[in-house]
C-alpha positions as CSV (number, residue, x, y, z in Angstrom):
1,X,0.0,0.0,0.0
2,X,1.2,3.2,-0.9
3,X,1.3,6.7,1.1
4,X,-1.9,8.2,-1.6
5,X,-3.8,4.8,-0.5
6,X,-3.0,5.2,3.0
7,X,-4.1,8.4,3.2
8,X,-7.3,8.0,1.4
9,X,-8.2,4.9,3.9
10,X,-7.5,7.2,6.5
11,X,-9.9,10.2,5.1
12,X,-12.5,7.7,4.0
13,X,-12.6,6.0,7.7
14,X,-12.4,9.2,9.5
15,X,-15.6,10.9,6.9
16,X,-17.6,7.5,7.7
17,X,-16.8,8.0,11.6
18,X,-17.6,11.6,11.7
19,X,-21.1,10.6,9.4
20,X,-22.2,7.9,12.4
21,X,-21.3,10.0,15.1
22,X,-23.4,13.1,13.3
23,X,-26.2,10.4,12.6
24,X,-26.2,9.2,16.3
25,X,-26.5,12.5,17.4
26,X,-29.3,14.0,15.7
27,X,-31.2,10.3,16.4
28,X,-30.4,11.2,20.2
29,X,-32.2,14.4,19.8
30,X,-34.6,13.7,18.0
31,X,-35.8,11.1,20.5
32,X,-36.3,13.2,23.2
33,X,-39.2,14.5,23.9
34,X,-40.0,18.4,23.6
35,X,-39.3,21.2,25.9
36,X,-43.2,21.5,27.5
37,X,-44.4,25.3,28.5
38,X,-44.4,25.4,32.4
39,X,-47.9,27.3,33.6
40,X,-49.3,27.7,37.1
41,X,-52.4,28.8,35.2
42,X,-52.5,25.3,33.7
43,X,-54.3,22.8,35.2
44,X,-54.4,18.9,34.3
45,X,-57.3,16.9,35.3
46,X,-58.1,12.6,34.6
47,X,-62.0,13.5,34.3
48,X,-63.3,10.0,36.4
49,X,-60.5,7.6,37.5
50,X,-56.8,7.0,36.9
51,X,-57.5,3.5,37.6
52,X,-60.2,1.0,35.3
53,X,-59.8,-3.0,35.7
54,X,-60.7,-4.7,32.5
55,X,-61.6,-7.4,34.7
56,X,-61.1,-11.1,33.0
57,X,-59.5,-10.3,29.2
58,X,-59.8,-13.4,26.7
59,X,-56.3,-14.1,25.8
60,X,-57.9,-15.1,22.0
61,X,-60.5,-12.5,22.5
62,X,-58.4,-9.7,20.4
63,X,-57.1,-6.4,21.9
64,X,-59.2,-4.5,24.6
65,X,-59.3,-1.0,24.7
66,X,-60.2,2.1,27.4
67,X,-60.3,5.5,27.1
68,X,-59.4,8.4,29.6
69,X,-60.7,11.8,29.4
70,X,-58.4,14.8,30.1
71,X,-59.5,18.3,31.3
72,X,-57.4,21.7,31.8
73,X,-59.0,23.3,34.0
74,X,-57.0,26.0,34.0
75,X,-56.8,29.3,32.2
76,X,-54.1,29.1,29.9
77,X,-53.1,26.2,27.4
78,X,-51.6,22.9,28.6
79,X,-48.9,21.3,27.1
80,X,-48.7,17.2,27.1
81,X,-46.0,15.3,25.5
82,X,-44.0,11.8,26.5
83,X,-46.8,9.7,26.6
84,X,-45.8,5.7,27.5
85,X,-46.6,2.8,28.6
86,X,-44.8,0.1,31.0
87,X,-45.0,-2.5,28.6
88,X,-44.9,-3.2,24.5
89,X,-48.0,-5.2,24.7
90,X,-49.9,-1.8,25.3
91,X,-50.3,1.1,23.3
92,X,-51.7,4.5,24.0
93,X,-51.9,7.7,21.2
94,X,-53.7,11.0,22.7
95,X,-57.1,12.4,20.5
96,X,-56.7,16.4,20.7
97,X,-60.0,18.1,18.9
98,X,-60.2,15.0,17.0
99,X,-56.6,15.0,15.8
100,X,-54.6,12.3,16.9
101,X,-51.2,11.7,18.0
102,X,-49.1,8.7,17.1
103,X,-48.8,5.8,18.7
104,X,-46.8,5.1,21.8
105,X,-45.4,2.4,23.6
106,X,-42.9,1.2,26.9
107,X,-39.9,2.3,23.9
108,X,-41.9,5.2,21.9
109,X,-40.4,8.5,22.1
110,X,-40.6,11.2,19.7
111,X,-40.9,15.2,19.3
112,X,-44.6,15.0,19.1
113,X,-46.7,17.4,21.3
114,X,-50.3,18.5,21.9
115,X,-52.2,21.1,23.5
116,X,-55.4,21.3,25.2
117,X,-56.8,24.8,25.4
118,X,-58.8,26.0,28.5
119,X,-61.9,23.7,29.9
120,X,-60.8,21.6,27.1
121,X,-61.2,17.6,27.0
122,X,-58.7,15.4,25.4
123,X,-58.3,12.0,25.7
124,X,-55.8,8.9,26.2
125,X,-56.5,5.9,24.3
126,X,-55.4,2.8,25.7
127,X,-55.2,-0.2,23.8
128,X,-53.8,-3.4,25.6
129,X,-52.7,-7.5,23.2
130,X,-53.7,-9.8,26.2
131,X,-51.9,-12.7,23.1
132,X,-48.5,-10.0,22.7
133,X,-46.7,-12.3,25.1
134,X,-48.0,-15.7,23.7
135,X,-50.4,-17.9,24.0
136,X,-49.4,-19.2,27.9
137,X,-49.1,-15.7,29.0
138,X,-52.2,-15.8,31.3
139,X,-53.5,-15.0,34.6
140,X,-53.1,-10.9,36.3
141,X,-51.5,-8.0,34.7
142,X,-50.9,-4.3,35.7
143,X,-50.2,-1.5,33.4
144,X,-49.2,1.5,33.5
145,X,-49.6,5.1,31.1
146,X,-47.7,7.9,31.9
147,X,-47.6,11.0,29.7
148,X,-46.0,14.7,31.0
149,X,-47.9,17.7,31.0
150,X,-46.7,21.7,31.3
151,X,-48.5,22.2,34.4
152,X,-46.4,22.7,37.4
153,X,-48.5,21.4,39.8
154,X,-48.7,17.7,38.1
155,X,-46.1,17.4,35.9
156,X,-46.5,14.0,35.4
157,X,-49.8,12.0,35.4
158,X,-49.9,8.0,35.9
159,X,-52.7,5.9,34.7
160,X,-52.9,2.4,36.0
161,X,-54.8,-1.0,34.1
162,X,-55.1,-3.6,35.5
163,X,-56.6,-7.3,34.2
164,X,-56.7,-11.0,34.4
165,X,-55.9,-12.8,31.3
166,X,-57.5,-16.1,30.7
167,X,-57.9,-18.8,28.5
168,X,-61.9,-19.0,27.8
């Protein structure tokens, strides 16, 4: 190998190093979630329970789903982003003024984030695979949701389902 070839290996590892590095950066960033608007004027509310039991879930019975409403009660807009769950069998996507958000899960992260305006409901869809683990996978569970919110009071709010898988 000559010194021209050596020093093109060189360049050519050294651009591909710097390239990945960049890469791995902006993929870092870009998976945390956004900067959320602190208020004291905001004000989160789960309209009902944080809590709901699906009670016995047919493990071949296809997904079950629930469905948690969201207030601000406060005065000025409230910010929500970060939503996930504890586990990849469940799924959970907020509905703004009918406008959806993606879908999240125990690993989903993203930039997305929502805003509910003043006496405003939104809601939390919940979708939990009683079969994502496989078909022995029966007998209790507990989930959780989590999702962060800009007001200052509750920053984060925790929502907690809970079943009992079973072979019918």
């Amino acid at each position: 190998m000559n010194g021209m070839t050596g020093r093109r290996t060189i360049i050519i590892i050294t651009a591909l190093s710097v390239a990945v590095l960049v890469l791995g950066f902006v993929a870092v960033v870009k998976a945390q979630p956004p900067q959320l608007e602190k208020s004291a004027s905001a004000s989160v509310e789960v309209v009902g329970s944080k809590e709901y039991d699906w009670g016995d879930v047919d493990i071949n019975g296809g997904s079950v789903e629930r469905v948690f409403q969201i207030r601000n009660n406060g005065e000025s807009n409230l910010e929500v982003s970060n939503l996930k769950t504890s586990c990849m069998c469940t799924q959970a996507k907020f509905v703004i003024n009918g406008n959806s958000s993606p879908a999240f899960d125990m690993h989903g992260s993203s930039g997305w984030k929502g805003t509910i305006k003043p006496k405003e409901v939104a809601e939390v869809w919940v979708v939990f695979d009683p079969l994502f683990h496989g078909p022995e996978a029966i007998g209790p569970i507990t989930r959780f949701v989590s999702f962060d919110t800009g007001d200052v009071k509750n920053p984060t709010v925790e929502l907690k389902l809970t079943g009992n898988v079973v072979k019918e």
